[in-house]
C-alpha positions in Angstrom: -46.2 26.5 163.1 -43.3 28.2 165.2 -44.7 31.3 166.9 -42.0 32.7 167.6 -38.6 33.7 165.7 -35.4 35.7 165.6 -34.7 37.3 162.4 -31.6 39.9 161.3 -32.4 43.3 160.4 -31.3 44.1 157.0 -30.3 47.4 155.6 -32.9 48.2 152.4 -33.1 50.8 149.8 -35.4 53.3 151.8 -35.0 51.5 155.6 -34.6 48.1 157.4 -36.5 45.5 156.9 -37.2 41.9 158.0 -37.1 38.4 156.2 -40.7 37.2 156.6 -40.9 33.8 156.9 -42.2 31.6 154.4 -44.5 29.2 156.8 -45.6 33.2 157.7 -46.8 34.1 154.6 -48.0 31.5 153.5 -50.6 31.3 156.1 -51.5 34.7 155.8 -51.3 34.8 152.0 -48.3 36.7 151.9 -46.9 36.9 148.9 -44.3 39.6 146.6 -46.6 42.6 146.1 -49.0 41.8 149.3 -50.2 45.1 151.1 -49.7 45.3 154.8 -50.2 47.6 157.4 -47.0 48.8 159.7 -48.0 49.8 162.9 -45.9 51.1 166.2 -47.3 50.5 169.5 -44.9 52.6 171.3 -46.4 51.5 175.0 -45.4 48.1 174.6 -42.3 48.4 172.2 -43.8 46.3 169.8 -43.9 46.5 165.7 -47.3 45.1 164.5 -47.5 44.3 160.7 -51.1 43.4 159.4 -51.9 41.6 156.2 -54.1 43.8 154.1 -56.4 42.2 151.8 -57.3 43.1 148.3 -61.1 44.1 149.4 -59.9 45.9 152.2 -57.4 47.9 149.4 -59.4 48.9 147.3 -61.6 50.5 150.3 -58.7 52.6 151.3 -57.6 53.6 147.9 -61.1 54.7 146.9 -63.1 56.0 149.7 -61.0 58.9 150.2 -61.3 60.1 146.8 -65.2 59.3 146.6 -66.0 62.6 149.0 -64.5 64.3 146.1 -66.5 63.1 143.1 -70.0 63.6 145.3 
């Protein structure tokens, strides 16, 4: 797998975005609707983005909202 690519910016809807690609995602079980994290590490310039899985989802949807129901 190549680890390391150049890939255009691309003007979207509601920001840029990025083409992913598809020897990416497919390792990490990217696919259309897949949850990720976006994260900015401003002291070393980089853009970290994190494959969130479905378990992990539903954590962060939910626990939140389970303080309230206690």
């Amino acid at each position: 797998m190549r680890e390391h690519i150049k890939e255009q910016v691309i003007k979207m809807e509601k920001g840029l975005g990025i083409g992913i690609p598809g020897e990416y995602a497919k390792y990490l079980s990217l696919h259309p609707g897949s949850l990720v994290d976006v994260n900015l590490d401003k002291t070393k310039g980089v853009i970290i983005i994190s494959h969130i899985s479905e378990s992990e989802d539903i954590v962060k949807r939910y626990i939140p909202s389970a303080g309230t129901m206690a």
